[in-house]
Residue, then its C-alpha position, 0 to 999 in steps of 0.5 A: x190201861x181200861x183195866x186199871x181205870x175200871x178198878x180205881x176205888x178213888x173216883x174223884x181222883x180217877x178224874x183228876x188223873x183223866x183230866x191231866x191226861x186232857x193237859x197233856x195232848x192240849x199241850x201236846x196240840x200247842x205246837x204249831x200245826x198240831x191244833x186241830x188234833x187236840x179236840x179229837x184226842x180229848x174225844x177221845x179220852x171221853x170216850x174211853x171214860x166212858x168205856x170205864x164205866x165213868x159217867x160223864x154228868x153234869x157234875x163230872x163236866x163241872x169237876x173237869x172244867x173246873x180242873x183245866x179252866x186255870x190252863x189257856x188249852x181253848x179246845x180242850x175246854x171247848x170239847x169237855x163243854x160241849x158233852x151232851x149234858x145240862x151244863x151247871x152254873x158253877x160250869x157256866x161261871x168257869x167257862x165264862x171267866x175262862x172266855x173272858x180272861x182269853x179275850x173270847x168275847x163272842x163264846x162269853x156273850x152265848x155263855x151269858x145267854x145261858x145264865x138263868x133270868x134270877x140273878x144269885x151271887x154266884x152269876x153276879x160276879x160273872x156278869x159284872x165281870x162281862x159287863x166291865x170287860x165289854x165296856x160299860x161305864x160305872x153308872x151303867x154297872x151300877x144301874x145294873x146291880x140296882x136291878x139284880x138287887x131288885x129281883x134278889x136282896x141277897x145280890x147286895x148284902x153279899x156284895x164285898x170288895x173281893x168282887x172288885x179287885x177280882x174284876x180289877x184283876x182281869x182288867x189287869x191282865x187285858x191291861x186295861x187300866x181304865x177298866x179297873x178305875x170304874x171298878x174303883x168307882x162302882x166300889x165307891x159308889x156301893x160303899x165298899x171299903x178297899x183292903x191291902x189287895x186292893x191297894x195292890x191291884x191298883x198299883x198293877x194297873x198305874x204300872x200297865x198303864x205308864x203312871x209309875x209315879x204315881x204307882x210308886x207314890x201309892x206303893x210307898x204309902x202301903x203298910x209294911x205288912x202288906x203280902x204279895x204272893x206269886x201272882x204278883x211276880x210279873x207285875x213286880x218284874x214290870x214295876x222294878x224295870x219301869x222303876x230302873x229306866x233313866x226317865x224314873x231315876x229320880x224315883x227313890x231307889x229305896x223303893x226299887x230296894x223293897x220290890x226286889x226283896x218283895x219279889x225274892x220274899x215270895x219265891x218269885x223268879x226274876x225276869x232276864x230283862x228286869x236283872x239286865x235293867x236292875x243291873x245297869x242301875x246299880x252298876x252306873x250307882x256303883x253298887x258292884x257289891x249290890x249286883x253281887x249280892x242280888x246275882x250270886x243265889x239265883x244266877x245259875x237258874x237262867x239258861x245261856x239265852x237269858x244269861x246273854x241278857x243279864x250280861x248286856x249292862x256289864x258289856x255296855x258299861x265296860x264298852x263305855x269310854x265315858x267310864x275310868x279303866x279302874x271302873x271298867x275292870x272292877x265290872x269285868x271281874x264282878x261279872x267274872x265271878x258272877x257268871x263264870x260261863x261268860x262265852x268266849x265270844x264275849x270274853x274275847x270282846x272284853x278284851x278288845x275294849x281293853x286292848x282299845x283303851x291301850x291296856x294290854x295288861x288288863x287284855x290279857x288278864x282277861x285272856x288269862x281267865x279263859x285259858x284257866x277255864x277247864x270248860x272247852x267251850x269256854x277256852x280260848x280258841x285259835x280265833x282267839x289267841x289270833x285276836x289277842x296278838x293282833x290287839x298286843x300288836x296294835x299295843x307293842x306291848x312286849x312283856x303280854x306278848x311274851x306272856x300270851x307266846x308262852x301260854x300258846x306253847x303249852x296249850x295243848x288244845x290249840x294247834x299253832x295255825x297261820x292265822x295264830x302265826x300271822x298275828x305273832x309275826x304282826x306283834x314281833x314285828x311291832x315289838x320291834x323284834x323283826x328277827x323274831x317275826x321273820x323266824x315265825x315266817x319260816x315256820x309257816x313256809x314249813x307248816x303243813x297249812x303253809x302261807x296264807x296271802x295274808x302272810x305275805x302282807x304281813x312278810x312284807x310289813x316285817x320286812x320294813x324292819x328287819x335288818x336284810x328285809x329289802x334283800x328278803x322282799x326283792x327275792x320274795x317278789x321274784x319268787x312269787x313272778x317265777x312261779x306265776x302266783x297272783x299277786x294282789x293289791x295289798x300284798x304289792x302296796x305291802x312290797x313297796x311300803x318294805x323298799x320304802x321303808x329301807x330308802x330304796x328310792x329307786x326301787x320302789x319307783x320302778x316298783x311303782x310304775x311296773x304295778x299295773x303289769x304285775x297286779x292289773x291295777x293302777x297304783x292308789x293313794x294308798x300305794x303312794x302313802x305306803x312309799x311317801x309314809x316311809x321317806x317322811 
C-alpha cells in the first residue's frame, strides 16, 4: 500500500523491492498480446513512487536500471530511461550493454552519441565493446584505443584482460566467433596476457562455431584447477553434445567424462538433449552402469516433456535389430530403473519390439512391470492388454498367454472389452486352443458390447480349426443373411478361408461365385489366396 511505502526507513531496499514489482508486470507483458501494456504499468508504479515521497533522480534511475539490466524486459528499460532526468554514465554504460547483448543496434548507436568527448575507463570498455560488436576489425580497434589513450594516459594503464574476455563474452553470446578472435588479437597487439577465463571464453567460441576439435584439444590442455561457474552451464551442455555426435566419436571420451563432472560440480542442470546425446553414447559404449550412475540423482528434476527426450536413446537402441535380444533387455531394465514413470504408450512399444524379436517371455516381462504400477496413469490399459494378446498371437506362445489371461482376471481396473476378447480369441486360436477361442466367442455374443465386425473375422479365423467350425461358419453366414446385416469383404474372405480350411471344396467355390451378390464386390486375390493357402 502507499501507506507502507511512505513509512519504509530503508530507502535502498524500498527501491529494490520497487523495481521487483517493475519485473513483475515486465514478465507479466511477455506473453503474446500483452506487450504493449507493460510501459504503461511500469509508468505507472513510476509514478505511484513518486506518490511516496521517492524521488526519481538521476542516482535512483541508475540504481533501477542497474537492478533490471541483467533480465531482457526491453520496455521496462526503456521506460525507466526515458524519466525526465540527466541520465549518469554508469547509466548509459548498463543501458548500452543491455542494447548490445540484445542485438538493439540502432538504440546503442544513440546511446554512444550521449557519451561524453573524454574518454574514462568506465566509457571505454563500452565503446570498444560497440566498436567490436558493429564489426570493426582489430586494427581499426586498436587505432581507436591509441586515440583514447592520446586525450587520457589512464585508458591504457588501466586496460587488463578482463576487458577482453567481457567482449569476447558478448561475441559468444551472438555467437560470433570471429568477433572474439580479433578480440584475442587486439589483446595480443596491447600485450595483455590471457588468464584461465580467457582460455575458457575461447573454447565458448571454437564450440558456437563448429571447431570441436580444436575446442577439445585447447580444453585438455587447461590446468586442472581452472574454475567454471554457472554462466558456463549451456556452453558445457553444448561442448558435451558436439563431444558425443558419431562424427567427434574419436575425441577421447575422457574429455566428455570431465565436462560432465565440470557441469555437475557447478550445480548446473543438464540439457534433455545433451542427457539424450550423453545417453545414446554411453549406451552403444556399453556403459549401462555409466547411464545409471549419470541418471539416477538428478532424473526426477525433469518434466514428462523432457523425460521424453531422455528416453529417445534407449528406445532407439532396444528398437535396433542390429542389437542382441540380451543388450536390448539389459537397456530396458536400466531405463525401468531409471525412469520408473516410462508412460504406457511407450512401455507398450517396448513390448512390441520384443514381441517382434519372437520373445514373448521378455514382452511380457515388460507387461508385467506395468501391471505392478500402483500409478493408473501408468497401468496397462485395455488398449494394452489387446496388444499384447495380438503380439502373444503373432508368437503362439501358450504359457504368456496363459500368464497375461491370468492377470486380465484379477485386475479389477480393466473391464474385459471386445477388443480385449478379439485378441484373446486370435491368441487361443494360434495356440491351437480353438475350443478355448470358440468359448471367448460366446461370451462376447453375451456381452453387454456384443460383437464387433472384427469379431466375425476373427469367428471366421477360429473357425478354420476348430473341430465343428465348417458347421459353425455355414450357420454364422445364414445368420447374418437372414437378419439382412452387411457383410463386408473381410469378413466373407475370413468365411471362405474356414471352408477352405475344412477341405469344403465345393462350398467354398460356391461361396466364391456367390461373393459378389452377397458383399457387392468381386472376389480378390486375396480371396483366392485365403482358399488356395488352405488346399496347399
Amino acid at each position: 500500500t502507499i501507506t507502507y511505502w511512505k513509512t519504509t526507513p530503508d530507502l535502498s531496499n524500498g527501491l529494490s523491492l520497487w523495481a521487483d514489482i517493475i519485473k513483475g508486470f515486465a514478465k507479466e507483458g511477455r506473453r503474446p498480446g500483452t506487450e504493449q501494456n507493460t510501459r504503461s504499468k511500469v509508468t505507472m508504479v513510476l509514478e505511484k513512487m513518486k506518490e511516496c515521497d521517492i524521488t526519481l533522480n538521476t542516482e535512483r534511475q541508475e540504481q533501477l536500471i542497474f537492478m533490471l539490466a541483467d533480465s531482457n524486459y526491453f520496455h521496462a528499460i526503456k521506460t525507466v530511461a526515458e524519466l525526465p532526468v540527466e541520465k549518469s554514465t554508469a547509466t548509459n554504460v548498463h543501458l548500452l550493454k543491455f542494447a548490445l547483448r540484445h542485438a538493439m543496434y540502432s538504440w546503442a548507436a544513440a546511446i554512444v552519441g550521449s557519451f561524453p568527448s573524454y574518454p574514462t575507463p568506465e566509457t571505454r570498455d563500452a565503446l570498444l565493446l560497440f566498436s567490436f560488436l558493429r564489426g570493426r576489425s582489430s586494427n581499426s580497434i586498436c587505432k581507436q584505443l591509441d586515440e583514447m589513450t592520446a586525450k587520457n594516459p589512464e585508458i591504457r594503464t588501466t586496460m587488463s584482460i578482463d576487458m577482453i574476455n567481457m567482449i569476447i563474452e558478448y561475441a559468444n553470446l551472438h555467437k560470433q566467433a570471429n568477433i572474439a578472435q580479433q578480440a584475442i588479437q587486439v589483446a595480443q597487439i596491447w600485450n595483455l596476457t590471457p588468464n584461465a577465463r580467457t582460455s575458457v571464453l575461447q573454447i565458448h567460441s571454437l564450440v558456437h562455431s563448429g571447431q570441436i576439435k580444436e575446442a577439445a584439444e585447447l580444453f585438455q590442455s587447461l590446468s586442472p584447477d581452472v574454475e567454471f561457474d554457472l554462466s558456463d552451464v549451456d556452453f558445457l551442455n553444448d561442448f558435451v553434445k558436439q563431444l558425443c555426435l558419431v562424427e567427434n566419436s574419436s575425441i577421447d571420451f575422457d574429455t566428455v567424462n570431465t565436462l560432465v563432472d565440470i557441469l555437475q560440480g557447478v550445480g548446473g542442470r543438464f540439457d534433455p538433449m545433451t542427457l539424450c546425446t550423453l545417453c545414446k553414447s554411453l549406451l552403444h559404449r556399453g556403459d549401462l552402469e555409466g547411464v545409471s550412475t549419470l541418471l539416477r540423482p538428478i532424473i526426477d528434476t525433469f518434466d514428462p516433456l523432457e523425460l521424453q527426450k531422455i528416453r529417445l536413446p534407449f528406445l532407439d537402441y532396444i528398437k535396433d535389430m542390429d542389437q542382441t535380444v540380451d543388450n536390448a533387455w539389459e537397456v530396458y531394465e536400466l531405463l525401468n530403473l531409471a525412469i520408473p514413470t516410462t508412460p504406457v504408450s511407450t512401455r507398450t512399444m517396448i513390448m512390441n519390439i520384443f514381441f517382434e524379436r519372437q520373445r514373448p517371455d521378455l514382452a511380457c516381462l515388460v507387461f508385467g512391470h506395468m501391471r505392478q504400477k500402483g500409478d493408473p496413469n501408468i497401468r496397462p490399459t485395455s488398449f494394452t492388454y489387446a496388444r499384447c494378446f495380438q503380439g502373444i498371437a503373432k508368437c503362439a506362445d501358450l504359457d504368456s498367454l496363459q500368464l497375461v489371461h491370468n492377470m486380465l482376471k484379477l485386475d479389477l481396473q480393466v473391464a474385459p472389452t471386445t477388443k480385449i476378447r478379439n485378441s484373446l480369441m486370435l491368441a487361443y486360436a494360434a495356440c491351437g486352443l480353438a475350443d478355448q477361442a470358440m468359448r471367448i466367442f460366446r461370451d462376447i455374443l453375451h456381452s453387454e458390447e456384443g460383437p464387433s465386425e472384427r469379431t466375425l473375422v476373427i469367428f471366421f479365423r477360429v473357425c478354420e480349426s476348430y473341430g465343428n467350425g465348417r458347421e459353425e461358419a455355414t450357420k454364422m453366414m445364414e445368420k447374418l443373411k437372414s437378419m439382412d446385416i452387411l457383410i463386408n469383404d473381410d469378413v466373407y474372405n475370413a468365411y471362405v478361408g474356414a471352408l477352405g480350411g475344412h477341405c469344403e471344396l465345393e462350398l467354398a467355390v460356391q461361396a466364391i461365385k456367390q461373393m459378389e451378390s452377397q458383399t457387392g464386390s468381386s472376389p480378390t486375390t486375396l480371396t483366392y489366396a485365403k482358399y488356395l493357402h488352405r488346399q496347399a
